[in-house]
C-alpha positions as CSV (number, residue, x, y, z in Angstrom):
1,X,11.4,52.6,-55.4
2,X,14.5,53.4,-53.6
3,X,14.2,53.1,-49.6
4,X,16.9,54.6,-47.4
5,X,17.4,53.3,-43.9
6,X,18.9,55.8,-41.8
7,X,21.6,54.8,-39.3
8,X,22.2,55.8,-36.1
9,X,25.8,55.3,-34.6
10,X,25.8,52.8,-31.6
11,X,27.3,55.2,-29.3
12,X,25.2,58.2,-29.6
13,X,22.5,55.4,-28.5
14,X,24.5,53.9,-26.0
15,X,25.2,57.6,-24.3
16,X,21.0,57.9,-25.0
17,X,20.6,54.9,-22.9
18,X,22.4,55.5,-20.2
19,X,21.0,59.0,-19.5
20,X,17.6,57.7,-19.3
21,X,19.0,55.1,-17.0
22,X,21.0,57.9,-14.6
23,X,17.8,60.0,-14.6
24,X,15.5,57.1,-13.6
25,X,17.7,56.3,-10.9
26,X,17.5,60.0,-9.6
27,X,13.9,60.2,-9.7
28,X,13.3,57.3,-7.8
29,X,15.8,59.1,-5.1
30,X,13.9,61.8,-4.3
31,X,11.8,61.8,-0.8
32,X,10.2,64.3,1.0
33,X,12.3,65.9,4.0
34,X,11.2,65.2,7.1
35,X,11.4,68.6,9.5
36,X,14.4,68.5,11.9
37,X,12.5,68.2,16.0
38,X,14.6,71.2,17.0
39,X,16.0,70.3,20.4
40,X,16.5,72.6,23.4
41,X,18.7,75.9,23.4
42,X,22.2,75.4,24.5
43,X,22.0,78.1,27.1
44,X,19.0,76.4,29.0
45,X,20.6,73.1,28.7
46,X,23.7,74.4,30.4
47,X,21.4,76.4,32.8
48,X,20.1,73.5,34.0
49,X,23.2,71.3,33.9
50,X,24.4,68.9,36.4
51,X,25.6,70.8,39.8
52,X,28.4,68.3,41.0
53,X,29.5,70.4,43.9
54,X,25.8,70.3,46.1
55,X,26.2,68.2,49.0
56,X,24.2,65.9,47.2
57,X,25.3,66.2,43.7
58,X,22.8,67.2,41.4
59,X,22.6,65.7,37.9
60,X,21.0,67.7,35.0
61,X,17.6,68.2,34.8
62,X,15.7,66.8,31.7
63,X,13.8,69.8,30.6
64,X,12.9,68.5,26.8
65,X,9.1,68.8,28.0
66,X,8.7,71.7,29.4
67,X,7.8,74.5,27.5
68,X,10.6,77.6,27.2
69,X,8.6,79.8,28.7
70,X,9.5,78.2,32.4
71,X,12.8,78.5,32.2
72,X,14.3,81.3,34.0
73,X,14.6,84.3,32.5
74,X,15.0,88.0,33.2
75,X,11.1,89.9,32.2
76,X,9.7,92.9,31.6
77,X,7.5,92.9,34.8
78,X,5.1,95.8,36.1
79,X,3.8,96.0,39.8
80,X,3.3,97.8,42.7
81,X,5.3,95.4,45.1
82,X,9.1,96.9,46.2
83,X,12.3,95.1,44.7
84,X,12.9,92.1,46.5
85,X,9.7,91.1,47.2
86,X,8.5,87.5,45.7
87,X,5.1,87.6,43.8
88,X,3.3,83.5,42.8
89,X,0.9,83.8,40.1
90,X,-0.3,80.6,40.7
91,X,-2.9,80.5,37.9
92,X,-0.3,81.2,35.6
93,X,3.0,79.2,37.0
94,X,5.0,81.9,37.4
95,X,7.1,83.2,40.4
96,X,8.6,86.7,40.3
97,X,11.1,87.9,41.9
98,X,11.1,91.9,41.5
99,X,14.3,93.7,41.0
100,X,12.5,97.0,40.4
101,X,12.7,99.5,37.4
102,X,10.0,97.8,36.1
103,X,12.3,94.3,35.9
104,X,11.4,90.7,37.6
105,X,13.6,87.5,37.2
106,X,10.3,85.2,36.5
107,X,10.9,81.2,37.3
108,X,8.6,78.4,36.1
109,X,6.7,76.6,39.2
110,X,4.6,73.7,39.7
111,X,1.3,74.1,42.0
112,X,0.6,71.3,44.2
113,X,-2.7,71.6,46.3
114,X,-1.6,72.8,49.1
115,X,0.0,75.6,46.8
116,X,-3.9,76.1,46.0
117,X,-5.1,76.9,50.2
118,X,-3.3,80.5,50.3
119,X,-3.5,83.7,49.6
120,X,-2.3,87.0,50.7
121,X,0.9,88.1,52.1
122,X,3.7,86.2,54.0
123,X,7.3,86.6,54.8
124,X,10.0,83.7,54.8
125,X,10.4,83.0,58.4
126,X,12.9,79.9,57.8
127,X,15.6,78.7,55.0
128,X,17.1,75.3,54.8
129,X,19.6,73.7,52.2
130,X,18.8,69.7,52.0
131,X,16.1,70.2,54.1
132,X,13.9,67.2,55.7
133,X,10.5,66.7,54.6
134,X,7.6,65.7,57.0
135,X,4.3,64.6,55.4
136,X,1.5,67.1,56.4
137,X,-1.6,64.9,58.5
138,X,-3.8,65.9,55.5
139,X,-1.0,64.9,53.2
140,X,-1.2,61.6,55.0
141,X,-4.9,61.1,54.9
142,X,-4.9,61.6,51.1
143,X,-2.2,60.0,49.7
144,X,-2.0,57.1,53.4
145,X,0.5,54.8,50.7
146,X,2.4,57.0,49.7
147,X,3.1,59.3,52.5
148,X,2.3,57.6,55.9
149,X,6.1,55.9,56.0
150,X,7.3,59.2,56.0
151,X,4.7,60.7,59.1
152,X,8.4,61.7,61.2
153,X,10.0,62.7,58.2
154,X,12.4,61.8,55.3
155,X,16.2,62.9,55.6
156,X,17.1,65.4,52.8
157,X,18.5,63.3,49.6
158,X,17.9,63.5,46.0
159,X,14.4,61.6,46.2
160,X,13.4,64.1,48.7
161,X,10.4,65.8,47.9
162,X,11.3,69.4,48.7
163,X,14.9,69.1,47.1
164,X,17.9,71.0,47.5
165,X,16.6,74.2,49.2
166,X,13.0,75.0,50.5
167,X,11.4,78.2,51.9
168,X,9.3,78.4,54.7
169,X,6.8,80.8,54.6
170,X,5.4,82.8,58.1
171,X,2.5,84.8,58.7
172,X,2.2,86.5,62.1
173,X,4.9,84.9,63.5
174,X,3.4,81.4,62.3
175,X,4.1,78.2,60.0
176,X,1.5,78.5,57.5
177,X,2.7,75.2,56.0
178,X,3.6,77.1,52.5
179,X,6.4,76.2,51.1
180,X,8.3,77.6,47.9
181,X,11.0,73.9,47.3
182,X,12.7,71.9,44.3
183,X,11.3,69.1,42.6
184,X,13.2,65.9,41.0
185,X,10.4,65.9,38.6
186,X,11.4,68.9,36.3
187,X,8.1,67.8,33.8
188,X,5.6,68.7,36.8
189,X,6.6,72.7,36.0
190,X,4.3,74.8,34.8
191,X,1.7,72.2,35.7
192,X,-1.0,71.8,38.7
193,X,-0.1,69.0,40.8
194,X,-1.4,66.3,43.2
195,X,1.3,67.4,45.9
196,X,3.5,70.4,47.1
197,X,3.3,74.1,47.7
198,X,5.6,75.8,44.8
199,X,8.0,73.5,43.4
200,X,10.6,74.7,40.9
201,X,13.3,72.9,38.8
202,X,16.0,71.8,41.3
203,X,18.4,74.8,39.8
204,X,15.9,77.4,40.1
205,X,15.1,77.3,43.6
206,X,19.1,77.0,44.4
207,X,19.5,80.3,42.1
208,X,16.3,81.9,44.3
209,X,17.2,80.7,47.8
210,X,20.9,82.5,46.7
211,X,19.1,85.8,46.2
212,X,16.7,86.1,48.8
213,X,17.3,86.5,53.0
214,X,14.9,85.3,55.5
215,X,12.2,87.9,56.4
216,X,11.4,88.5,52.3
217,X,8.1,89.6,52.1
218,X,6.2,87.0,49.7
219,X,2.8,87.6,47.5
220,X,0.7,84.8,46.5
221,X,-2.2,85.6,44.0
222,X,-4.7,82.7,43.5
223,X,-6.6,84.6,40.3
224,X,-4.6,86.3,38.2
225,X,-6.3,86.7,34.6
226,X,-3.9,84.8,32.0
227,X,-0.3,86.4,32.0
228,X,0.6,88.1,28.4
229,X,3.7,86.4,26.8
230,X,6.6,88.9,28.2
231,X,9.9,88.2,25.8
232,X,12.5,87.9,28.0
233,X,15.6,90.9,27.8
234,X,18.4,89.3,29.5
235,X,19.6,85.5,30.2
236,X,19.1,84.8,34.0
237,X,21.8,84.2,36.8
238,X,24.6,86.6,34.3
239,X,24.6,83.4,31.9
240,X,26.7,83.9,28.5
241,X,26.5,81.2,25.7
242,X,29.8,80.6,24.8
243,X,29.6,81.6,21.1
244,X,29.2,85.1,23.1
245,X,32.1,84.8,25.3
């Protein structure tokens, strides 16, 4: 019986080989993509940028946990209050500021608890850049370590409480001991806090205090229902990315 042995040239089975080897290699490559943590826009990041020129200069705020929604931003806003006036929503951390035609620049805001003991109408009766903070007694009596040091004040500074601007709110001719300030703590907005009136980030209540004069009449609501999400229209304070420009 005749046997035949077939053969194969070595390099058709050296080419063979090394294809296997290539697509071994590749297979052993291949990992599952981990999503990208999308970081914040460039427009807020400039927004809330370092302000070099304050008499104290400001550095940037880090706003990488707050949500979006606190940043300023020009909304769609409905209500029966005249253009200028300044409307808190503390149950939903908003502050308005109504520029009429059915328009509001809305700011983020954190709500200490004295931001929580009023309600109604008020006007600003005072305005002070840098201001100096001064403990309220019943600040003292519930936070004694932290705040009884300070009983005849803290000179104005970046670690002061009420920032770079605060607004004094009247009522009849009287302190009610509202304030609407800045914070150095830009992860408190859009939260309830132990202390403060209305804090906003540092850049915010520079922008505000710019747009408003003493005598503003101010609205504080303690029980709004839940705001709707309102998509903002316009980028606040005239800001322009600079891919626009």
């Amino acid at each position: 019986m005749l046997q035949f042995q077939i053969q194969v040239p070595f390099m058709c089975v050296s080419r063979a080989l090394v294809l296997l080897a290539v697509a071994a290699t590749l297979a052993g490559c291949v990992t599952t993509a981990k999503p990208v943590r999308k970081g914040p826009d460039p427009m807020h990041v400039a927004m809330y940028g370092p302000q070099p020129e304050e008499r104290f200069p400001l550095p940037a705020m880090d706003i990488s946990r707050v949500n979006p929604k606190y940043f300023r931003q020009q909304v769609a806003y409905q209500t029966m209050e005249p253009a200028g006036t300044i409307v808190i929503d503390t149950q939903n951390r908003f502050l308005y500021l109504v520029q009429g035609d059915g328009m509001a620049m809305r700011y983020g805001i954190g709500v200490g608890k004295a931001g929580l003991e009023f309600e109604g109408a008020a006007r600003i009766g005072r305005k002070a850049e840098w201001p100096r903070w001064t403990p309220t007694p019943s600040m003292i009596k519930r936070e004694p370590e932290r705040n009884l040091k300070w009983a005849n004040g803290m000179e104005p500074g970046l670690t002061n409480p009420l920032g770079p601007r605060a607004l004094y709110l009247y009522k009849d001719g009287k302190d009610t001991l509202f304030r609407i300030h800045g914070t150095s703590e830009p992860w408190s907005i859009g939260k309830a806090v132990s202390s403060g009136c209305i804090r906003l980030f540092n850049q915010d209540i520079i922008d505000l205090y710019g747009r408003v004069p003493s005598g503003t009449r101010v609205v504080v609501l303690q029980h709004q229902t839940p705001a709707e999400e309102i998509t903002p229209v316009a980028a606040a304070n005239g800001f322009v990315p600079p891919a626009a420009i």
